[in-house]
PAKETI-91867 format. One record per residue (C-alpha): x, y, z; residue in three letters. Coordinates in Angstrom, 3 decimals, decimal comma. Each point is the difference from the previous one (the first is absolute). Layout:
(rec (X; Y; Z); "ala")
...
//
This chain:
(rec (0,000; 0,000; 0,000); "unk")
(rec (1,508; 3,546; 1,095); "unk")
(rec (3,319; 0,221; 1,211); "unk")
(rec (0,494; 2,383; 3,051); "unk")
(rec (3,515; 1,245; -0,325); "unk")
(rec (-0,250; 2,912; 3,013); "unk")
(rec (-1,640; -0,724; 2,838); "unk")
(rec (-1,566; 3,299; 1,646); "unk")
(rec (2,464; 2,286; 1,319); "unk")
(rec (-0,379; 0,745; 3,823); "unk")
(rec (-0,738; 3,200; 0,681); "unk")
(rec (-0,414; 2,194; 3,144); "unk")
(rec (-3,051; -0,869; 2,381); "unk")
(rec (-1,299; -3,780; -0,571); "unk")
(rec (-2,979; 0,550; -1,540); "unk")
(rec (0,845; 2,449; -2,747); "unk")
(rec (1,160; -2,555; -3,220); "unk")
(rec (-3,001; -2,590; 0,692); "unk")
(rec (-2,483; 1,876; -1,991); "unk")
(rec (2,414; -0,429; -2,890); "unk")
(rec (0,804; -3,380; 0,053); "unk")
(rec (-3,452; -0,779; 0,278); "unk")
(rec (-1,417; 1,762; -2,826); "unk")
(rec (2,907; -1,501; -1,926); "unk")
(rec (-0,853; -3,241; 1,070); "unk")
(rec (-3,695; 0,614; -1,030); "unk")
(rec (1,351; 0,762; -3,579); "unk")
(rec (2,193; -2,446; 0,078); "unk")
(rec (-2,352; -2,354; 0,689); "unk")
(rec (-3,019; 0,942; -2,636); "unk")
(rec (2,678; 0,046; -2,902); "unk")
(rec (0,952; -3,211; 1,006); "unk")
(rec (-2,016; -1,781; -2,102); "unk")
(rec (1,285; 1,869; -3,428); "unk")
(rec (3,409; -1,653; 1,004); "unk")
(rec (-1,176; -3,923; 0,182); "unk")
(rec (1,902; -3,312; -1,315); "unk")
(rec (2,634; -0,255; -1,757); "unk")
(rec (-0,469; 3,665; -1,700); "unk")
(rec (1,978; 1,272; 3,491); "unk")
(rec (2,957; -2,358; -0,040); "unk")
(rec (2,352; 2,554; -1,058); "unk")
(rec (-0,341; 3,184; 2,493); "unk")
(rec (1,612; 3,389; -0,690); "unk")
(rec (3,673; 0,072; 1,081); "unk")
(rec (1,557; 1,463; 2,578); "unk")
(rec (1,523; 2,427; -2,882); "unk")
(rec (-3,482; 0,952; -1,276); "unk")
(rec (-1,448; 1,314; 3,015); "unk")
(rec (2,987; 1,705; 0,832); "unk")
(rec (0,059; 1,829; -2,859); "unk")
(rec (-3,570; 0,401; 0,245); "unk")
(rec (0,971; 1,604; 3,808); "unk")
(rec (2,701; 2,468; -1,958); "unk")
(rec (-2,421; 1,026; -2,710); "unk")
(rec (-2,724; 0,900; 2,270); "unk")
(rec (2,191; 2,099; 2,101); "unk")
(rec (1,132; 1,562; -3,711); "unk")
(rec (-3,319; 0,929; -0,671); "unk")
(rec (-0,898; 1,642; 3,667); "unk")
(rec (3,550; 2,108; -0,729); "unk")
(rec (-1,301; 0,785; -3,340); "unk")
(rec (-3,357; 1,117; 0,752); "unk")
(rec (0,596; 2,249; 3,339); "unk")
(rec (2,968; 1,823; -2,345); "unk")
(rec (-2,810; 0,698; -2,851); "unk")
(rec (1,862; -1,690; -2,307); "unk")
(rec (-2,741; -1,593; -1,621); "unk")
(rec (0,179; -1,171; -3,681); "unk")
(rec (3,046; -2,267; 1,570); "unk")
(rec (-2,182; -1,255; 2,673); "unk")
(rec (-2,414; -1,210; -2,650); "unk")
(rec (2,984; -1,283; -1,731); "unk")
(rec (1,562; -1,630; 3,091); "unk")
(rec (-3,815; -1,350; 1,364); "unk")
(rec (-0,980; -2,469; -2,588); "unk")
(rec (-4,176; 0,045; 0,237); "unk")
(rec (-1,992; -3,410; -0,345); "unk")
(rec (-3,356; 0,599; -2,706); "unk")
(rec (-1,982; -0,168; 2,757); "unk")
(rec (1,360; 2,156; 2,597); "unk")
(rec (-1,690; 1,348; 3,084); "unk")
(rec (1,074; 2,107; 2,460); "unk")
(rec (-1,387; 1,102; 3,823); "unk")
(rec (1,705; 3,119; 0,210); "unk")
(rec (0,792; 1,764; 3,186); "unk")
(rec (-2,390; 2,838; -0,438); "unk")
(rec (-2,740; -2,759; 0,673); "unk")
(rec (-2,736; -0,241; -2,731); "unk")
(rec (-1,359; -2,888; -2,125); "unk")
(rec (2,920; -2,083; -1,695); "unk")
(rec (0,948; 1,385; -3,457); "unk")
(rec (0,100; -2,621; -3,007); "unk")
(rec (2,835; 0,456; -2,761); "unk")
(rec (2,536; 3,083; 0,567); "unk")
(rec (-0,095; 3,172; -2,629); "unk")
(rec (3,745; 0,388; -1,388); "unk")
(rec (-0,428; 2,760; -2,114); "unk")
(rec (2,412; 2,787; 0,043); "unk")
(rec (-2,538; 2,399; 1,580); "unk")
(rec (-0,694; -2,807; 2,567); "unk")
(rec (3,784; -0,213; 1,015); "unk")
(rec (0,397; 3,557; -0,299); "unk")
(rec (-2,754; 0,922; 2,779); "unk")
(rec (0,724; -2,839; 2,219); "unk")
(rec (4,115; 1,477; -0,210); "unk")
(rec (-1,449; 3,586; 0,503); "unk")
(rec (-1,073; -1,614; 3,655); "unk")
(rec (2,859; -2,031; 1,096); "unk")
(rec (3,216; 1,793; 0,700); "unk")
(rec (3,463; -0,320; 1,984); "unk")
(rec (-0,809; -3,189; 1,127); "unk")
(rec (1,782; -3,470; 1,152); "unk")
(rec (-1,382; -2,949; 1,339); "unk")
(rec (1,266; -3,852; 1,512); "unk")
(rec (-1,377; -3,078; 0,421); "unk")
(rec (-0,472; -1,605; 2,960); "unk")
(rec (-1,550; -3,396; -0,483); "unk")
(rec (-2,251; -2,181; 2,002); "unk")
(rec (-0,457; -3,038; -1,985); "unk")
(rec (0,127; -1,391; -3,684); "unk")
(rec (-1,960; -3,007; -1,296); "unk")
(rec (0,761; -1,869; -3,124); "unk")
(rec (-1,089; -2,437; -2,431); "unk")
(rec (0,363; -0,754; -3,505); "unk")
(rec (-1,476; 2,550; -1,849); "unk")
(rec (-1,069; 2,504; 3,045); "unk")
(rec (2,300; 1,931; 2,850); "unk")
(rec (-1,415; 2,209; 2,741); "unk")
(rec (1,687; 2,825; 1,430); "unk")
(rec (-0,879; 1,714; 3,569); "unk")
(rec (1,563; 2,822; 1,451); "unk")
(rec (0,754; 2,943; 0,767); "unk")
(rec (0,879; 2,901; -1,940); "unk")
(rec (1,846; 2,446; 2,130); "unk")
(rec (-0,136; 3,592; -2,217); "unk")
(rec (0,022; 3,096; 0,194); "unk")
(rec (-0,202; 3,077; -2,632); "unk")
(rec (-2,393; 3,009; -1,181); "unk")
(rec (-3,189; -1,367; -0,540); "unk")
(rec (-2,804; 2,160; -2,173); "unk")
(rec (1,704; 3,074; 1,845); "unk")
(rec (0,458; -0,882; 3,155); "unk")
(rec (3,117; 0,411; 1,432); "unk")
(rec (2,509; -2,762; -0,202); "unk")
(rec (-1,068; -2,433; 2,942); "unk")
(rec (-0,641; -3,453; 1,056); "unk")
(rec (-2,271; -2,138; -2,488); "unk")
(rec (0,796; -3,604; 1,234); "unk")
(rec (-2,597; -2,645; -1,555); "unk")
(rec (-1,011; -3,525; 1,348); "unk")
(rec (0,133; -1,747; -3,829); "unk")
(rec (-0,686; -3,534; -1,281); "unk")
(rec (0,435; -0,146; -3,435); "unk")
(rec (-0,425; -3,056; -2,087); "unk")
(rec (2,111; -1,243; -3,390); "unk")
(rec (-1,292; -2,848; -2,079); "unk")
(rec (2,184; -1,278; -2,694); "unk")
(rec (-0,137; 0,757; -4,015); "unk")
(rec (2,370; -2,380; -1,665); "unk")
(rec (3,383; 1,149; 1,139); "unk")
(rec (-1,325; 3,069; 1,466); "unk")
(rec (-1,404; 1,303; 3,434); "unk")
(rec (-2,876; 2,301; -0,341); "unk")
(rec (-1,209; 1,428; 2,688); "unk")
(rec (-3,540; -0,541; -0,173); "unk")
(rec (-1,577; 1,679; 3,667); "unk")
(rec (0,949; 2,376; 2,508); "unk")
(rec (-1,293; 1,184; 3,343); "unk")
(rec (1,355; 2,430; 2,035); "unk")
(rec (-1,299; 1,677; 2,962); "unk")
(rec (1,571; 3,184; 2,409); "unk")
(rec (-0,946; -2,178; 3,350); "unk")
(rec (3,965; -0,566; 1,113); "unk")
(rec (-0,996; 1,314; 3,307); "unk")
(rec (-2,568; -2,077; 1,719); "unk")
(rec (-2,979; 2,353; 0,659); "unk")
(rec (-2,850; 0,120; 3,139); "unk")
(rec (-3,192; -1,909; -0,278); "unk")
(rec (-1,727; 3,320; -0,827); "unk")
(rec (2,222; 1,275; -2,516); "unk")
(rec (-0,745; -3,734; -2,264); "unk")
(rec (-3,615; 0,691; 0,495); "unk")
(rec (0,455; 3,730; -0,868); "unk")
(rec (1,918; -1,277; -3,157); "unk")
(rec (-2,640; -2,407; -0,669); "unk")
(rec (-2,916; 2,250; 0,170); "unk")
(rec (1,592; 1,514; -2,860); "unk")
(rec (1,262; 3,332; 1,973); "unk")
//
């Protein structure tokens, strides 16, 4: 089935990473079935998911510094794409690469730089699953240049020889928040 190659990386209070591994678990466990017999004898390398790891942390780099016609270069989208972006909001289905696209999406992301610090991968023959988190910073639709670490699981299904990365969910809850603030959030205010 899935290969775990990083277990979840202990963090500060005992209770913080659980959520994570969890959830992981969960997806884990419901794409199991798209990875049965003999189809997931073979599981992504060692080598694959690391580079996998490296180009992920490319792309954060890329994106927080603007530079986005070589993010799109560097990101390698599935077809079928979806993303859960931070800013909360349905999913979005396919990404728009025009010029104009990248151009406003650069005009928003400046002076930026970002790492990866990861919490677990998960492998198989044709799918790897990233979690972690992306610890950034940079000037963000104007704001000044601050803090804009992401909890992010982002998914890459294979296409021949490549790795496309085909969905990718991040959300600003690094810090664990009150009771009240989650229900705030969920009420939608």
């Amino acid at each position: 089935m899935f290969k775990q190659f990083n277990k979840r990386v202990p963090q500060a209070g005992a209770q913080k990473g659980k959520g994570i591994s969890r959830r992981i678990a969960m997806t884990v466990a419901l794409a199991a079935p798209i990875c049965a017999g003999a189809a997931c004898a073979a599981q992504a390398s060692d080598e694959v998911v690391a580079g996998l790891i490296k180009r992920a942390e490319e792309q954060a780099k890329l994106f927080n510094a603007g530079e986005m016609q070589r993010w799109y270069e560097n990101v390698r989208l599935g077809e079928n794409f979806t993303l859960m972006q931070p800013f909360g909001g349905p999913a979005s289905h396919g990404f728009d690469a025009s010029p104009e696209r990248l151009a406003a999406l650069a005009a928003n992301f400046r002076n930026g730089d970002a790492r990866l610090e990861v919490a677990a991968t998960y492998a198989s023959n044709d799918i790897v699953v990233l979690a972690y988190i992306e610890r950034q910073h940079g000037e963000v639709h104007g704001l000044p240049n601050q803090d804009w670490s992401l909890r992010v699981t982002q998914v890459f299904m294979r296409d021949g020889q490549e790795w496309r990365l085909v969905h990718r969910h991040a959300d600003p809850l690094v810090h664990q928040l009150s009771l009240d603030q989650t229900a705030t959030l969920a009420r939608g205010k």
